[in-house]
C-alpha positions as CSV (number, residue, x, y, z in Angstrom):
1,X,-73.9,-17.9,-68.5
2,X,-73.4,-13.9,-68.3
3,X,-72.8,-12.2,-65.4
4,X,-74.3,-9.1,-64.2
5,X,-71.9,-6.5,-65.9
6,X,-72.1,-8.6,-68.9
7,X,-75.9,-7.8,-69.3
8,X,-75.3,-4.6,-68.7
9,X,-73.1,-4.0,-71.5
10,X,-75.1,-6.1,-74.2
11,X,-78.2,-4.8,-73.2
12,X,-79.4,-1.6,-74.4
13,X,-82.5,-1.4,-72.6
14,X,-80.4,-2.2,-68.9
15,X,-78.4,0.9,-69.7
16,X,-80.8,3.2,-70.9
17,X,-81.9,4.6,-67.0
18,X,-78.4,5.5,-67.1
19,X,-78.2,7.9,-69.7
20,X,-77.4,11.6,-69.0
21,X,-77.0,10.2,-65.1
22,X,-73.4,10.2,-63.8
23,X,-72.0,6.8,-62.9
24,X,-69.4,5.2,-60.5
25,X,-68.2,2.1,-60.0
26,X,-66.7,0.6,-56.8
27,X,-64.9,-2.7,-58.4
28,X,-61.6,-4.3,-57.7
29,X,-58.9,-6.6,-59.9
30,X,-61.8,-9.2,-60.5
31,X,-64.5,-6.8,-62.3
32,X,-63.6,-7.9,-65.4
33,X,-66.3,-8.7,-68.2
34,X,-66.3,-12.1,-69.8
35,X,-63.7,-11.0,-72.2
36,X,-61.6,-10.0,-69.4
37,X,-62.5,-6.4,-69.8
38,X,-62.2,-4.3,-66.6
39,X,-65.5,-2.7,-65.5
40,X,-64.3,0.6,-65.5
41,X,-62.8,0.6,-69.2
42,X,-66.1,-1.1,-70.2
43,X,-68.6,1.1,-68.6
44,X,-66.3,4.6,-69.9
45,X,-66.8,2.8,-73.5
46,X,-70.4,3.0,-73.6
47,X,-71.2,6.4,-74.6
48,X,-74.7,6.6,-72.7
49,X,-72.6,6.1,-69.5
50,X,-71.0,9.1,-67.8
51,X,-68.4,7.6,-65.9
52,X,-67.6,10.8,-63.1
53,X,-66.3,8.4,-60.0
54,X,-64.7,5.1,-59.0
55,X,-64.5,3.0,-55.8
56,X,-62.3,0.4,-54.2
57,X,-62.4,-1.9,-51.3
58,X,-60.4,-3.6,-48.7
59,X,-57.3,-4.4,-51.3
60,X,-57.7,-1.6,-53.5
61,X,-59.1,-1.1,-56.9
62,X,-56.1,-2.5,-58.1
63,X,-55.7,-5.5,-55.1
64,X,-52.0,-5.1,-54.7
65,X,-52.1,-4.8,-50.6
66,X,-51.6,-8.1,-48.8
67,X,-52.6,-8.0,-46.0
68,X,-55.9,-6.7,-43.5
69,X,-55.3,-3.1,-42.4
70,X,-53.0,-2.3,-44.7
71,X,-54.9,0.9,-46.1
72,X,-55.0,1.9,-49.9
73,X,-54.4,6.2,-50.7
74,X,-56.9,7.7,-52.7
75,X,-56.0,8.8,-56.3
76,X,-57.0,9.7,-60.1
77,X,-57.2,7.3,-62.6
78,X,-54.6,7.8,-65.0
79,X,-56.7,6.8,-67.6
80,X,-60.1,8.1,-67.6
81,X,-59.0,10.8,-65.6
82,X,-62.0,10.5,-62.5
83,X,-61.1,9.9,-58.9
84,X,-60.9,6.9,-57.3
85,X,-61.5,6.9,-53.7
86,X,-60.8,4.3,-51.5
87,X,-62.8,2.7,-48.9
88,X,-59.9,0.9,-47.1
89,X,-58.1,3.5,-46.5
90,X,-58.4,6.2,-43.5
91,X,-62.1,5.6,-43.6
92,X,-64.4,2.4,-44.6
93,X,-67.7,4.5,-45.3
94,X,-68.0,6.7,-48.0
95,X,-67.3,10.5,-47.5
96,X,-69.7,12.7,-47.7
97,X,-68.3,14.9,-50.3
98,X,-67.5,11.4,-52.4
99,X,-71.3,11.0,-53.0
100,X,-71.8,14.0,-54.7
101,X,-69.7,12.9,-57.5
102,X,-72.3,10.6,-58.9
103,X,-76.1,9.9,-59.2
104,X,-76.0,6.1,-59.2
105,X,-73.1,3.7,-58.5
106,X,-72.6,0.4,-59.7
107,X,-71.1,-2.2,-57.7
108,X,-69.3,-4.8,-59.3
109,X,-67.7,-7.1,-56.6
110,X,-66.4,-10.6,-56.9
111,X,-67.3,-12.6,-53.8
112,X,-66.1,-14.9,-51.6
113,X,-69.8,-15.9,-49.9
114,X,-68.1,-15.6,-46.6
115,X,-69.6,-13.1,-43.9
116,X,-65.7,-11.9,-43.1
117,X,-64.7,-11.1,-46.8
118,X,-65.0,-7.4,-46.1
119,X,-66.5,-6.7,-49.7
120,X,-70.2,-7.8,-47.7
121,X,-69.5,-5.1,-45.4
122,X,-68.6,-2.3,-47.8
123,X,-71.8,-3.2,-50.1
124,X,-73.5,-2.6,-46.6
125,X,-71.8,0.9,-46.2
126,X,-72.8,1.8,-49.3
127,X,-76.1,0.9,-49.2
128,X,-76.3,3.1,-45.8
129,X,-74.8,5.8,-47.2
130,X,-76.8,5.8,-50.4
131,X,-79.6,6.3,-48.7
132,X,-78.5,8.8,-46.8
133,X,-77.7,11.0,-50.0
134,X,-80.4,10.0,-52.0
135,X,-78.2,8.0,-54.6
136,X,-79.1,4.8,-56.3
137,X,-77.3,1.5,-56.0
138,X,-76.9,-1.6,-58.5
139,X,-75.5,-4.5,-58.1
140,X,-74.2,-6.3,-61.0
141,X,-74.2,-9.7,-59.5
142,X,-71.8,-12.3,-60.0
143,X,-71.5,-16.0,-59.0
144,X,-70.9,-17.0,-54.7
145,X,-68.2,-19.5,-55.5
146,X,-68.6,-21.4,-52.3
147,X,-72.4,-22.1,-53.7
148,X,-75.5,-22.0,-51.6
149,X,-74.3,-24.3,-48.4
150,X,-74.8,-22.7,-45.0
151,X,-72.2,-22.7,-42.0
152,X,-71.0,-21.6,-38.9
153,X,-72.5,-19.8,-36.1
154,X,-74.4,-16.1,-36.6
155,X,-72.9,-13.0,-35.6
156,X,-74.2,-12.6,-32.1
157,X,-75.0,-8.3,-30.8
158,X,-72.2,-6.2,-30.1
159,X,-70.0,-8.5,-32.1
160,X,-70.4,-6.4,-35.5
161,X,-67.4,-5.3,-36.9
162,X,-65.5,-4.8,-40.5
163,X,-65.9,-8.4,-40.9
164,X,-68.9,-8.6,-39.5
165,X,-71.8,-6.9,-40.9
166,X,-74.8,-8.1,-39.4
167,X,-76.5,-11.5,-37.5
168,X,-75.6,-14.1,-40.8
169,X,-73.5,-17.2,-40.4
170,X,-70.0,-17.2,-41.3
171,X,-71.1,-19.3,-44.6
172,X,-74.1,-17.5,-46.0
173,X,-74.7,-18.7,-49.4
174,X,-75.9,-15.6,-51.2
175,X,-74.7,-13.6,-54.0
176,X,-73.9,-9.6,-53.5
177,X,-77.2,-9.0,-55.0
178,X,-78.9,-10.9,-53.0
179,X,-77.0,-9.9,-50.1
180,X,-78.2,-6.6,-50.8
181,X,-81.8,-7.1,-50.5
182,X,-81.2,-8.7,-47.2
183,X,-79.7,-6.0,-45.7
184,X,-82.4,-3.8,-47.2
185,X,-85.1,-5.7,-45.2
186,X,-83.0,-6.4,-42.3
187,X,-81.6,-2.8,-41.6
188,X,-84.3,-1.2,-42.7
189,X,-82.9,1.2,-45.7
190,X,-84.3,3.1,-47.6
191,X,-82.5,2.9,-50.6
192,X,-82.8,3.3,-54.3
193,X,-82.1,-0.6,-55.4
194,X,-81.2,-2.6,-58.2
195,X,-79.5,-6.0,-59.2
196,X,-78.7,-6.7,-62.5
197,X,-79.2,-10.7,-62.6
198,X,-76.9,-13.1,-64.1
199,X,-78.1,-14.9,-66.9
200,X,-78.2,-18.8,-67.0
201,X,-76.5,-18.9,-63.5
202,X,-77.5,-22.8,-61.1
203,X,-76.0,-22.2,-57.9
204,X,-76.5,-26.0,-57.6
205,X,-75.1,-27.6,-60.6
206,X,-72.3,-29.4,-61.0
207,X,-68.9,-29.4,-61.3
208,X,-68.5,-25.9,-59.9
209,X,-71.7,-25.2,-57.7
210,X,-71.5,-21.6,-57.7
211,X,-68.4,-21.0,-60.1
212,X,-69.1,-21.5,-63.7
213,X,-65.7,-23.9,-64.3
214,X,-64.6,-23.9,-67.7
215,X,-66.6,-20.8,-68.5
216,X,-64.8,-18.2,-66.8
217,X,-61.5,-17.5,-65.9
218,X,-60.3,-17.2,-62.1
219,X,-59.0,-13.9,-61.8
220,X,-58.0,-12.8,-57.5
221,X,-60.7,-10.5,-56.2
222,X,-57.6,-9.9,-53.4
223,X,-54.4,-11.0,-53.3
224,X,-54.5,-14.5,-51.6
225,X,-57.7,-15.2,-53.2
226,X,-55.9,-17.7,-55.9
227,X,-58.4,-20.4,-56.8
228,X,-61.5,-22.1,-56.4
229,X,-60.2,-24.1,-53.9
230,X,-59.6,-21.6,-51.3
231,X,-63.1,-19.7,-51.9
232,X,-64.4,-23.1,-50.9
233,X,-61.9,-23.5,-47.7
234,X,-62.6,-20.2,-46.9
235,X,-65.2,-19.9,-44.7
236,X,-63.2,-22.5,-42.0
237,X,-59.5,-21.2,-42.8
238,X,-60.0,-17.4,-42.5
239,X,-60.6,-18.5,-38.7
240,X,-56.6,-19.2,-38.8
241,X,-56.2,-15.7,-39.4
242,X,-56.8,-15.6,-35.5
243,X,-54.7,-18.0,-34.5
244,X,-51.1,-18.2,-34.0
245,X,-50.7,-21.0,-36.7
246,X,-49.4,-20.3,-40.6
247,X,-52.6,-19.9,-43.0
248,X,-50.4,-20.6,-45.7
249,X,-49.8,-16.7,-46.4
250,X,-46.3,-16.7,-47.9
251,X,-47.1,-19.9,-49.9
252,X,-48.7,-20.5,-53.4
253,X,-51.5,-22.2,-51.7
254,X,-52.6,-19.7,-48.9
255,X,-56.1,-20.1,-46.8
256,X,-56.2,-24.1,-47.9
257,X,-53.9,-25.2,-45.5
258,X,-52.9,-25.1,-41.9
259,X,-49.9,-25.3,-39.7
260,X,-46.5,-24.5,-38.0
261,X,-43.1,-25.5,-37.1
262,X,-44.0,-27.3,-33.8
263,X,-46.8,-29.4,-34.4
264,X,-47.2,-32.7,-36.0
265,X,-49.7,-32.5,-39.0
266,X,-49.8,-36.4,-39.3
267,X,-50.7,-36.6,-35.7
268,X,-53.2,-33.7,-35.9
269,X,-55.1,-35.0,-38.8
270,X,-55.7,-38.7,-36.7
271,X,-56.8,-36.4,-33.6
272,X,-59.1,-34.7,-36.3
273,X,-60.2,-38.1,-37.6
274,X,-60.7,-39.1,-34.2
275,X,-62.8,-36.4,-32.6
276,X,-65.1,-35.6,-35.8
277,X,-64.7,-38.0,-38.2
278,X,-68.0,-36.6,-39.4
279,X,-67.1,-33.5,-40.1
280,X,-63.9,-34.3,-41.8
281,X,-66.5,-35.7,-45.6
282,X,-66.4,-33.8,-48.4
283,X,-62.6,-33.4,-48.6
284,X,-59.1,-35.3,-48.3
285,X,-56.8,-33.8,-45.8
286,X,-53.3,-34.5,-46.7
287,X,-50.2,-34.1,-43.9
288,X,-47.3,-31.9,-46.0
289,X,-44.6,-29.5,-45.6
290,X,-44.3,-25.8,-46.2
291,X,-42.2,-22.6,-46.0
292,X,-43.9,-19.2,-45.9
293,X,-41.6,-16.3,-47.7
294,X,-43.6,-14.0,-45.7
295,X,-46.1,-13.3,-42.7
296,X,-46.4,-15.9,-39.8
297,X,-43.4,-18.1,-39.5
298,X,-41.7,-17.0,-42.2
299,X,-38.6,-18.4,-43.5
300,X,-39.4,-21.5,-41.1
301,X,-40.3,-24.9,-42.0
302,X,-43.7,-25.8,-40.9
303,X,-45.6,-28.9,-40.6
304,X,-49.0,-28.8,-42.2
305,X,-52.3,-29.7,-43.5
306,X,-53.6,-29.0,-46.6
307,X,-57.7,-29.5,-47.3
308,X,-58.1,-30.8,-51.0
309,X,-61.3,-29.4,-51.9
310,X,-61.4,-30.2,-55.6
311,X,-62.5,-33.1,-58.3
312,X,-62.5,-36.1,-57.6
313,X,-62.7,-36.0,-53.7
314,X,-64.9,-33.0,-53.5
315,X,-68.7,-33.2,-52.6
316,X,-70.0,-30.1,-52.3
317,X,-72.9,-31.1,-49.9
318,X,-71.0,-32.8,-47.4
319,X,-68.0,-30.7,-47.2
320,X,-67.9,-28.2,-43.9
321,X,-65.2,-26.2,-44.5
322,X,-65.8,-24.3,-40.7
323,X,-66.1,-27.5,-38.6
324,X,-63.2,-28.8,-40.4
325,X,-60.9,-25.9,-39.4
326,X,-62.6,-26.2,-35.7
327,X,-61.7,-29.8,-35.6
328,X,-58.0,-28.7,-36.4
329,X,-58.0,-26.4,-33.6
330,X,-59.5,-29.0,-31.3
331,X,-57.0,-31.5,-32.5
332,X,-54.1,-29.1,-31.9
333,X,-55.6,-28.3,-28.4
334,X,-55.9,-32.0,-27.3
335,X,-52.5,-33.0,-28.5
336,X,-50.6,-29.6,-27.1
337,X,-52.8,-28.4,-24.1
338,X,-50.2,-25.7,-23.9
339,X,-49.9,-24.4,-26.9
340,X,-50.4,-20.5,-27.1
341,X,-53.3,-20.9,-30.5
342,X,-54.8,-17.4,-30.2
343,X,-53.7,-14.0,-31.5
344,X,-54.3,-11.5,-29.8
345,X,-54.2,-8.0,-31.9
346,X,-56.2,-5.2,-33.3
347,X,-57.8,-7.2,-36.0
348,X,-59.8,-5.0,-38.7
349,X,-60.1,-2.4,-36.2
350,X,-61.7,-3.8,-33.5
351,X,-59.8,-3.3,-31.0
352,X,-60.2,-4.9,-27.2
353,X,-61.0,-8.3,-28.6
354,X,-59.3,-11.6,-29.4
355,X,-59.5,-11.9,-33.2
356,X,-60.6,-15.4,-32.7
357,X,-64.0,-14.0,-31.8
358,X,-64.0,-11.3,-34.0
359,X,-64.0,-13.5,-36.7
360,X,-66.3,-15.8,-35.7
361,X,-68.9,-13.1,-34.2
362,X,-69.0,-14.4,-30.6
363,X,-66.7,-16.6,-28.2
364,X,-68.5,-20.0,-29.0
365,X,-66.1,-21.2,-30.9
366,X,-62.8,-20.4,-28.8
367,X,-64.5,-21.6,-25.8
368,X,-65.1,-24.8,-27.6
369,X,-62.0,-25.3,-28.7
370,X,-60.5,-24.9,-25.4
371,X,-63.0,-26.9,-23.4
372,X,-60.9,-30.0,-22.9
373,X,-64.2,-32.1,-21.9
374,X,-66.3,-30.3,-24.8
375,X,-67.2,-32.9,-28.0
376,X,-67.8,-32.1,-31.6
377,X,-71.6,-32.7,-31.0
378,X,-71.5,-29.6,-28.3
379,X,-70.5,-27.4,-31.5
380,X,-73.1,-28.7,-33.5
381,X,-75.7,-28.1,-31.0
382,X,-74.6,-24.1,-30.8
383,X,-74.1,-24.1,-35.0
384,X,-77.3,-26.1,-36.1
385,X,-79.9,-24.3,-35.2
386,X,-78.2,-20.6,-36.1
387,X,-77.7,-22.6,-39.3
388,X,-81.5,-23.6,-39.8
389,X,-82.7,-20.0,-38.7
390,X,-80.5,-18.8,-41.6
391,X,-81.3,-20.8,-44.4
392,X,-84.9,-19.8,-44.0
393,X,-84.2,-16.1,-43.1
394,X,-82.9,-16.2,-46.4
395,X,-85.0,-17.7,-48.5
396,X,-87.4,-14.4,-49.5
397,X,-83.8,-13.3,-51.1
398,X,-83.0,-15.8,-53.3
399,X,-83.0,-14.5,-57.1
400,X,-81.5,-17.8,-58.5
């Protein structure tokens, strides 16, 4: 398999538009090439390539921020000597005075596939602002390591935000270049456009559905992005980032695992079991203990729940990583009726809302979960159909 940068660089013929253009790159700790290149020193290698700008995103180009809204400076890179501007720092959209610095930009993202991994967002920005200064955009596209599977309920109107770019389910199962045309056709851009296609890439094929297991190495596109595991969790524990409970931040095992000094995890799994059994395939969720060094309950002992998402337990058809965080949320509300579960903070800068429903695009799902009389077949009945709408508003999109 090759990824998108890959191509780039083997290819002659990709490159040759490039030549006598000047080039940046908006790319982060995981734009790395198969050899485990950066992006950046590759493309300043090439000598048809002008490198003259770079980019990073929520993270930083060199992902050593933790945490959301913790903003990176801009600076020049010691190396090649061109500036790196960030777009997580005291603005998210490019400045106008940062697009004249190139003629075409090349974005080389890792992904998460999750609509609230900010790096959608940014490509989105870009995109916008591309098109506003007449600059051309590529995409050199790279696997969606949660795979194709659809989830959770879309982004209702009003409700877009930083992790929120548009009316997509929280699970959307495209790649960045795909994700691109979308927004394209669905914002209506008009926007020099490119994707430079992976090579050899089965979104459906096992073991890694998405992630090309034992032919790349796992590298964090942000900081608590460790493993396949949690890309695959993802799309159901990001919601905890909303809730008063640990996400495992602080741990060696953050976003695939839930929990907190005063809850029970062995009695919140059976009230998961209980509730949704349904919901629950696809995975093994395993009652354990765990001190966070850092962020929520920090230096406490906490109950938890970890979700085993990997060989030989994992089926990547039946798991449902979002209804299986919701059916942890349920089974904490039914056993503590009291308990204080939501947040309630300016969360990637929207400000005036619970981050509960920031996250999630809409109320539907707090109001669920705190519905003592509401069953796991009222979620479904919100979540399918936004599902099915999405899997064929996608489908014109679909490169692989």
């Amino acid at each position: 398999m090759k990824f998108g940068v890959d191509r780039l660089l083997s290819d002659p013929a990709l490159r040759a538009p490039l030549k006598g253009r000047r080039v940046a790159v908006l790319a982060h700790p995981a734009s790395v090439t198969a050899d485990l290149t950066h992006t950046m020193d590759a493309l300043a290698a090439c000598p048809e390539i002008t490198l003259s700008a770079a980019f990073g995103p929520q993270h930083g180009m060199k992902g050593d921020l933790q945490d959301n809204m913790m903003e990176s400076p801009d600076y020049r890179d010691p190396v090649h000597g061109v500036p790196v501007f960030s777009l997580y720092g005291q603005v998210r959209r490019p400045r106008d005075e940062w697009m004249q610095t190139f003629d075409v930009i090349l974005i080389d993202l890792q992904d998460l596939g999750c609509r609230i991994y900010t790096f959608v967002t940014t490509l989105l920005y870009v995109l916008e602002a591309a098109a506003a200064h007449g600059k051309e955009v590529w995409v050199l596209d790279r696997p969606n390591p949660a795979g194709r599977p659809v989830e959770g309920t879309t982004l209702k109107p009003g409700w877009e935000s930083f992790v929120g770019a548009g009316p997509m389910p929280m699970r959307h199962g495209l790649t960045q270049g795909e994700m691109g045309h979308w927004f394209i056709h669905h914002f209506k851009i008009d926007v020099q456009y490119r994707v430079i296609e992976m090579e050899n890439y089965d979104p459906g094929a096992a073991p890694g559905y998405g992630w090309p297991l034992g032919q790349r190495a796992w590298i964090n596109p942000s900081p608590n992005a460790p493993n396949l595991s949690m890309a695959r969790a993802y799309a159901g524990t990001v919601m905890i980032e909303g809730a008063t409970l640990s996400e495992g931040r602080g741990t060696t095992r953050p976003l695939e695992l839930f929990g907190a000094p005063d809850i029970d995890a062995r009695a919140v799994i059976a009230e998961m079991r209980r509730i949704a059994p349904g919901w629950l395939e696809g995975c093994v969720l395993r009652d354990m203990w765990f001190e966070p060094t850092f962020h929520k309950h920090v230096g406490k002992l906490c109950s938890g729940v970890q979700i085993h998402c990997e060989d030989p337990v994992y089926d990547h058809a039946a798991f449902r990583p979002w209804r299986v965080q919701a059916a942890g949320f349920k089974a904490i509300r039914n056993l503590y009726p009291d308990y204080d579960l939501w947040r309630d903070f300016p969360y990637e800068y929207a400000f005036g809302k619970l981050p509960i429903d920031t996250i999630n695009g809409g109320t539907a799902l707090r109001e669920w979960v705190d519905d003592r009389a509401a069953q796991a077949g009222d979620l479904d009945v919100v979540a399918g159909p936004d599902e099915a709408a999405w899997v064929e508003e996608r489908r014109p999109f679909l490169i692989y």
